[in-house]
C-alpha positions in Angstrom: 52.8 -80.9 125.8 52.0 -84.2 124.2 54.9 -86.5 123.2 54.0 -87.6 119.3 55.4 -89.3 116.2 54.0 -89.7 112.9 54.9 -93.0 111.0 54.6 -92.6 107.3 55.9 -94.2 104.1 57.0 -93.5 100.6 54.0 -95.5 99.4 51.0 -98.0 100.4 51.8 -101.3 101.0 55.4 -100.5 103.1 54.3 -101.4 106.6 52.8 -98.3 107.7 50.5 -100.2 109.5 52.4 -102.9 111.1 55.2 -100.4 113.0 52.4 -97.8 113.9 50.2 -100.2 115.4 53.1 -102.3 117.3 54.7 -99.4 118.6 51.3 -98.2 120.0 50.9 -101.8 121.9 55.0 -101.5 122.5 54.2 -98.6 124.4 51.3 -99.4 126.2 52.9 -102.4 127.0 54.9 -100.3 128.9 52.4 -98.5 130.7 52.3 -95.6 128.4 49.1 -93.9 127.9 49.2 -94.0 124.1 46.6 -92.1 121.6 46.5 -94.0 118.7 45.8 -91.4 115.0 45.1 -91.8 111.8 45.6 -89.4 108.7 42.7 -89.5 106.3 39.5 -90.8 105.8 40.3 -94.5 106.8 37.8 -96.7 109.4 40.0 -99.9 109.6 43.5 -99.0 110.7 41.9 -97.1 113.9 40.1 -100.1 114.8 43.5 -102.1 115.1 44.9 -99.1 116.9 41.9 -99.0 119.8 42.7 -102.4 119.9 46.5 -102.0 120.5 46.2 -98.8 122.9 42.6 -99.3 124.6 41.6 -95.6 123.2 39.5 -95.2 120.4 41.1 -94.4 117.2 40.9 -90.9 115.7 41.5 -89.7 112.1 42.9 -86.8 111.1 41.7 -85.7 107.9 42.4 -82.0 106.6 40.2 -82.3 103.7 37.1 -83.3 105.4 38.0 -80.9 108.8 40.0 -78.6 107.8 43.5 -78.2 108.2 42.5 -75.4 111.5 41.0 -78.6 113.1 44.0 -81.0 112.9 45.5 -79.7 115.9 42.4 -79.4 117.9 41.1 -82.7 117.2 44.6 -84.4 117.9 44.8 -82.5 121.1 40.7 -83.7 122.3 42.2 -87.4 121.5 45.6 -87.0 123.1 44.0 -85.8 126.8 45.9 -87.1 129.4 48.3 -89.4 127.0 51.6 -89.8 127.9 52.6 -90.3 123.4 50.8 -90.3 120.4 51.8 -91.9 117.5 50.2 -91.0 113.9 49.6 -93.7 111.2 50.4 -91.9 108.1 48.0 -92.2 104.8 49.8 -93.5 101.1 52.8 -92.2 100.4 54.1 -88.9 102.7 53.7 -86.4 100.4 49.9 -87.9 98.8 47.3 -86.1 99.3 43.4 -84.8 98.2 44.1 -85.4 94.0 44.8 -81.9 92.2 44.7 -80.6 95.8 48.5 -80.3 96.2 49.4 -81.1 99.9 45.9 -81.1 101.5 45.3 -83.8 103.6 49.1 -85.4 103.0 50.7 -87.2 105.9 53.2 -84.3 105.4 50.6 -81.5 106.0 49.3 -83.1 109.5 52.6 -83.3 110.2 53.8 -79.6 109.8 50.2 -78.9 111.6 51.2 -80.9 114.5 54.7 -80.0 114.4 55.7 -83.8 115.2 58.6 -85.8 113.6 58.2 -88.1 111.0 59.7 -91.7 111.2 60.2 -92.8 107.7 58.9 -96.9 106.7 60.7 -98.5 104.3 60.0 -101.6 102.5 63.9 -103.1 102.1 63.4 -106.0 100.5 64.4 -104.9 96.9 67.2 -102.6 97.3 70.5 -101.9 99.6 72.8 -98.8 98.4 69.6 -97.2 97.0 67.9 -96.7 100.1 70.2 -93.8 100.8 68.9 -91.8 97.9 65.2 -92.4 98.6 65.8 -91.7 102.1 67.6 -88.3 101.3 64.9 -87.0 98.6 62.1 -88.1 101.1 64.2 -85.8 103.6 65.1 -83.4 101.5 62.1 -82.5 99.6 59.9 -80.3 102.0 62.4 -78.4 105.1 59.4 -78.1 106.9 58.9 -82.0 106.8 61.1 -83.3 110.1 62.2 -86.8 109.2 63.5 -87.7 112.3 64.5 -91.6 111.5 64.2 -94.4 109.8 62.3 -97.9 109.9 63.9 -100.3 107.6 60.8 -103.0 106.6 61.1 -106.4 105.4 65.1 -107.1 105.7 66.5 -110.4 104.3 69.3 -111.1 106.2 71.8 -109.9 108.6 74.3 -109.2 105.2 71.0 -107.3 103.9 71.0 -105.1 107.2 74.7 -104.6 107.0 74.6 -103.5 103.5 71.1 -101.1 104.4 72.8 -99.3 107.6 76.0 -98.8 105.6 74.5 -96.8 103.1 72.2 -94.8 105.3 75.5 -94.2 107.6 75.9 -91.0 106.4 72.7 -89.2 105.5 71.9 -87.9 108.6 69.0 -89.8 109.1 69.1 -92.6 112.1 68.2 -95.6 111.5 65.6 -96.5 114.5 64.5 -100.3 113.9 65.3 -102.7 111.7 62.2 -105.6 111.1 62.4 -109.2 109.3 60.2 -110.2 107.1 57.4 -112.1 109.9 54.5 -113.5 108.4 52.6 -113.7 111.7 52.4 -109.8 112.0 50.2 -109.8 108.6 46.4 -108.9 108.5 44.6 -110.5 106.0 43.4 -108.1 103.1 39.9 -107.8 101.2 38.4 -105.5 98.3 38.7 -102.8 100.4 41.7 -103.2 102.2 42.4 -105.3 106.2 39.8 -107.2 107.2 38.0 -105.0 110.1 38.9 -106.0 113.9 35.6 -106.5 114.7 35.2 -109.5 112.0 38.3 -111.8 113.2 38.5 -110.4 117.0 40.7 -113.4 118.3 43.5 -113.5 115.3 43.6 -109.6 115.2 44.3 -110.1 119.0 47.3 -112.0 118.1 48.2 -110.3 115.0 48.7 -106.9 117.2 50.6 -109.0 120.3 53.0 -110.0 117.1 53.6 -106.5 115.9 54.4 -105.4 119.7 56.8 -108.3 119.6 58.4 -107.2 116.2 58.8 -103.9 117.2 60.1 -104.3 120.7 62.9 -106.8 119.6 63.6 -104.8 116.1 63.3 -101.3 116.8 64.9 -98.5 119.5 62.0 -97.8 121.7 64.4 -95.5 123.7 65.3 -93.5 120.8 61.8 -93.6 119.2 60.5 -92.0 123.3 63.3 -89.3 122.7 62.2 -88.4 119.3 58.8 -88.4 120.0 59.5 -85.7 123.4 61.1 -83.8 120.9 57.8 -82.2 119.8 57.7 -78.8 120.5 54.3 -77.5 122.5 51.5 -77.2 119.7 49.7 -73.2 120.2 46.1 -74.7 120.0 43.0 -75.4 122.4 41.4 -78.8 122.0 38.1 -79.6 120.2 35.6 -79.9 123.3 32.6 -81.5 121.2 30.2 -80.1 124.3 31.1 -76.9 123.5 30.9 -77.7 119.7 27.1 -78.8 120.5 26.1 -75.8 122.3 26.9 -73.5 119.9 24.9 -75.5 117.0 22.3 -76.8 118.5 19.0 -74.6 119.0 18.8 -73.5 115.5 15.7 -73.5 113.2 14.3 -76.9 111.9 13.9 -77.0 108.3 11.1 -79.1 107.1 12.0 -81.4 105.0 10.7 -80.9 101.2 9.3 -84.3 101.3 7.3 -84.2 104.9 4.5 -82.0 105.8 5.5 -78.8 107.2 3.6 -79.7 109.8 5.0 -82.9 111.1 8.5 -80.8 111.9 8.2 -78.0 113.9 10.0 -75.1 112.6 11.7 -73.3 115.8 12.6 -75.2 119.4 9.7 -75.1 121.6 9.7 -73.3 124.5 10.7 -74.8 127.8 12.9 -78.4 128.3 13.4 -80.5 125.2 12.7 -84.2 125.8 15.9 -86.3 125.5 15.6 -88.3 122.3 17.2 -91.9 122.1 19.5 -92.2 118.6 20.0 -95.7 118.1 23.7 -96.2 116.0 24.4 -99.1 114.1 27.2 -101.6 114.9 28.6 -104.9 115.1 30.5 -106.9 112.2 28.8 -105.3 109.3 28.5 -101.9 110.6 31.7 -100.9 111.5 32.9 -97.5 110.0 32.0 -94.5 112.2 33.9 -91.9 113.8 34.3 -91.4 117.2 33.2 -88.0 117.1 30.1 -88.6 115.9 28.1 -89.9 118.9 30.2 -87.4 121.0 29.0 -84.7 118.9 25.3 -86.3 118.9 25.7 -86.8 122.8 26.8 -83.2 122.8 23.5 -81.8 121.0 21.4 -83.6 123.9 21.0 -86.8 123.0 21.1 -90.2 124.5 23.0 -92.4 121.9 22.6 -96.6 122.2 23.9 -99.3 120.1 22.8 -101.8 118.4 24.0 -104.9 115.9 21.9 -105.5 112.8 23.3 -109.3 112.7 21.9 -110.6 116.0 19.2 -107.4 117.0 15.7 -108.5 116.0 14.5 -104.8 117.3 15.7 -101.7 117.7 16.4 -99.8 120.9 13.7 -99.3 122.8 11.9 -95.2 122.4 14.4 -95.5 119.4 13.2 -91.9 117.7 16.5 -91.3 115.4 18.8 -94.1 113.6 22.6 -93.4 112.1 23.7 -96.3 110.1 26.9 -95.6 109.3 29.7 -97.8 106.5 30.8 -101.1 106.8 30.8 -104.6 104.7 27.0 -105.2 104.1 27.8 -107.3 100.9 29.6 -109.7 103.3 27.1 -110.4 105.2 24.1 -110.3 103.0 22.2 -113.2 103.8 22.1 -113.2 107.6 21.1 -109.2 107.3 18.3 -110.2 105.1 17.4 -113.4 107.4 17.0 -110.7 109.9 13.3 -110.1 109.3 11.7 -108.7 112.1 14.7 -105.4 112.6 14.6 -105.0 108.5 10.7 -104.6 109.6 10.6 -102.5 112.6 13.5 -100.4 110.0 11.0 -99.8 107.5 8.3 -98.8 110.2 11.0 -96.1 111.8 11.2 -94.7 108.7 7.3 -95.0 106.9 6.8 -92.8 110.9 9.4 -90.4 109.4 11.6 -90.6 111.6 15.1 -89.3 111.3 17.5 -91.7 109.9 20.8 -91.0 108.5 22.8 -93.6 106.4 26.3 -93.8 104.6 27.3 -96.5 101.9 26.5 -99.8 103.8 23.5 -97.9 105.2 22.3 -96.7 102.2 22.2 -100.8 101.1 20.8 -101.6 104.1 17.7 -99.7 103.2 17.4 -100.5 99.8 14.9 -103.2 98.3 17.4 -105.6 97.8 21.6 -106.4 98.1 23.1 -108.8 95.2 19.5 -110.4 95.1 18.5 -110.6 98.7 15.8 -108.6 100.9 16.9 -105.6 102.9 14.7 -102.9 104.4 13.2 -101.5 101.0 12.5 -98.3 102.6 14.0 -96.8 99.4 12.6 -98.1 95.5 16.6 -99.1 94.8 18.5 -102.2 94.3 22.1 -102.7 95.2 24.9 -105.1 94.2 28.4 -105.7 94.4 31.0 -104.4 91.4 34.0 -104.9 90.2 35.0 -101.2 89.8 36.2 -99.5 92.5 34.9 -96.2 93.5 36.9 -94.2 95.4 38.1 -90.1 96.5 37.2 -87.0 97.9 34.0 -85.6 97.3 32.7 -81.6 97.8 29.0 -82.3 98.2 26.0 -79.4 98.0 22.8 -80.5 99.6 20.6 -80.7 96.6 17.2 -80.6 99.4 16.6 -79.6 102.4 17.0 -82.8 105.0 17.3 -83.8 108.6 21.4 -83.4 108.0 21.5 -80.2 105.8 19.4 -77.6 104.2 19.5 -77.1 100.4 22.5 -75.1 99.6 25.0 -76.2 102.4 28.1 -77.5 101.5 30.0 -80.4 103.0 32.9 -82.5 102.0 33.4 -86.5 102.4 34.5 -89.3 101.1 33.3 -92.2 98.8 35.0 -96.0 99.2 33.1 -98.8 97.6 32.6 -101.6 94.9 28.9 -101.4 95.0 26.5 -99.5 92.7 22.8 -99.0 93.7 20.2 -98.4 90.7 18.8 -95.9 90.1 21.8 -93.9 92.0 19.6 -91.3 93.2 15.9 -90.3 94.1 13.3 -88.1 93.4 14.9 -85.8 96.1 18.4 -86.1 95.7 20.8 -86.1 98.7 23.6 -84.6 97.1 25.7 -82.7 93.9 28.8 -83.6 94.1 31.5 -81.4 92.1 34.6 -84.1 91.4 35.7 -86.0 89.6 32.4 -85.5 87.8 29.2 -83.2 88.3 26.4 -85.7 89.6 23.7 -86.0 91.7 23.6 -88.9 94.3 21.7 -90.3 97.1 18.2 -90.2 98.6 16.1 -87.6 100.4 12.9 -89.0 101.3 10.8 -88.2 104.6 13.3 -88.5 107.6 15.7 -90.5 105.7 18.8 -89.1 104.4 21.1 -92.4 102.9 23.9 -91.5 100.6 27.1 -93.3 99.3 29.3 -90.4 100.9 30.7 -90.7 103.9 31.0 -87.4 105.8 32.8 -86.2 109.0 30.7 -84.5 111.8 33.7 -82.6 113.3 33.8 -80.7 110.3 30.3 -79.8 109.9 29.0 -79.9 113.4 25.9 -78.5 112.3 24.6 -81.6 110.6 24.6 -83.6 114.4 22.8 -80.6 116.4 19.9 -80.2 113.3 19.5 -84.4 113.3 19.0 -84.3 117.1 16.4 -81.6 116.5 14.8 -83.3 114.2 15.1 -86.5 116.7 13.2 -84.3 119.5 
């Protein structure tokens, strides 16, 4: 039985963020063991909520997973947590586009079976709020709305005049916040400005939130709600298990290596342990936690690194992931980084596996908005103005060290960057919405693509890129 809310909206931009993230340092701040969630395909938000709970942050994303994964992947988070609280995506009821609910705030909530604790920006209404509040309520019975947070209140008069009209919807109100510029995280082309780039002020900004919350909101009643939950019928994702039962598997050459360079079934006998070096630091910050649990999981050892102050790479480095991040902000001391864009290019001219998402995929091209990067692929990148953004349901277009031609996966592409040309000899995928393309690169080891993909749901892709690795 885990304790669990899920904090959601009627749009972006109410304060989702804010109350999820200071009731998860509320409640720790109590002594709480809180797992910190978040619905959907975004990196940021989880990095505030590690920061406010000391757990990593997990997404929840039904399109990516699968809606028969929520549960188990909430539960493998939530282990030994006293609450978990769930940062809603958009609005409740947005989802995957033309996709109906899948992947809502409202779908992970009816999966997880947890009450919903409605946000509410106040500042330009009073009597009205009753009638948003009761159609948000109202419009799905399986949805539990089990209170309100009232967001951005004027005045005392303001409150009076909010509490008065929600007095008799059946719908408690549960906090009550002013407007506080101090709880506010500073926004960029892609939305809040990652943890990892303003450590100290995001430090503060989550100790405000806490504060907020604590002096606005009723942390007893919230508790009660949140033991409300009933017991959720589901086992939790083990990713050890996971990586047994995908790993040992054929190798697939790649089309673009010698046959002979990958072996095409495990060797008898022990596998050596290969080292999989993972990009991090301030430009490299968009991965998934289950990701080096499910590489860990396939056998093997997984290290860290930072592109912005590494000048090599791991040492016995034999497999690099290179996951999102904000590249395009920190062009010039990623080029001025010679000797790692080198020993980059080496890994890779050795064909060794390396798998890259969005920032990676700039990483290794010839060049970023003018300025050197690894040029291990013929491609230049540069920032745009138009934003590219959505699901994708990708179909390896060749065989690679993630995916054999023909396998299907589903991500996610976020970005105002284009790379020219937008995709290689060897393609790394087809993607079917919004338009029928190809994208990304296949060449040798690498595999670098704008889409950003979710291991959880294909756990096959980690087990055959540590067997390529080994």
């Amino acid at each position: 039985m885990v304790a669990r809310l899920v904090i959601a909206a009627p749009s972006s931009g109410a304060g989702k963020t804010t109350v999820a993230t200071g009731l998860m340092a509320a409640f720790a701040g109590r002594g709480l063991a809180v797992s910190p969630h978040k619905v959907g395909p975004d990196y940021i938000d989880p990095g505030y909520h590690a920061l406010a709970t000391g757990r990593p942050g997990r997404n929840l994303d039904a399109y990516m997973c699968g809606t028969g994964l929520i549960a188990p992947l909430f539960l493998h988070g939530a282990r030994g947590c006293d609450l978990a609280v769930v940062e809603g995506v958009m609005g409740l009821y947005d989802g995957a586009a033309d996709q109906g609910e899948l992947a809502s705030t409202a779908q992970v909530a009816k999966l997880l079976k947890a009450p919903v604790v409605l946000v509410v920006d106040a500042s330009s209404q009073s009597r009205s709020v009753a009638a948003l509040v009761h159609g948000f309520a109202s419009w799905d019975p399986e949805v539990r709305i089990g209170g309100v947070i009232l967001n951005k209140v004027a005045t005392d008069r303001h409150e009076h005049l909010l509490r008065e009209a929600l007095g008799g919807s059946g719908v408690p109100v549960l906090g009550v916040l002013r407007r506080a510029p101090a709880v506010a995280t500073p926004s960029r082309h892609l939305g809040l400005v990652p943890v990892a780039e303003r450590q100290a002020a995001a430090v503060e900004a989550v100790a405000a939130q806490a504060e907020q919350v604590l002096a606005g909101c009723d942390m007893e009643a919230l508790l009660a709600l949140a033991r409300s939950a009933p017991e959720l019928h589901a086992e939790p994702w083990v990713p050890e298990v996971v990586g047994r039962l995908h790993a040992g598997g054929p190798v697939v050459p790649t089309r673009s290596a010698p046959a002979e360079r990958m072996p095409t079934t495990r060797p008898a006998g022990r596998m050596p342990t290969p080292k999989v070096a993972v990009a991090g630091g301030a430009a490299f910050t968009f991965s998934y936690a289950e990701h080096a649990e499910l590489l860990t999981a396939a056998g093997a050892e997984v290290v860290t690194f930072d592109p912005l102050r590494d000048e090599s790479l791991p040492e016995g480095t034999s497999g690099l992931v290179i996951g999102g991040g904000f590249p395009e902000m920190y062009g010039a001391e990623l080029s001025a980084n010679e000797p790692l864009r080198k020993a980059v290019a080496e890994l890779a001219a050795a064909g060794a596996p390396i798998a890259a998402e969005c920032a990676g995929l700039l990483y290794l091209a010839r060049s970023l908005d003018g300025r050197p990067m690894c040029g291990v692929l013929e491609a230049d990148a540069r920032m745009s103005e138009r934003l590219t953004l959505g699901y994708r349901d990708a179909v390896a277009v060749s065989d690679s060290v993630l995916a054999p031609a023909g396998a299907r996966m589903r991500g996610h592409e976020f970005h105002r960057t284009v790379i020219e040309p937008g995709a290689g000899a060897l393609a790394a995928w087809g993607l079917r919405q919004p338009e029928r393309r190809v994208e990304g690169f296949v060449q040798g080891g690498v595999h670098a693509s704008y889409v950003h993909t979710h291991w959880a749901g294909s756990p096959e892709a980690a087990a055959r890129f540590v067997e390529h690795c080994a």
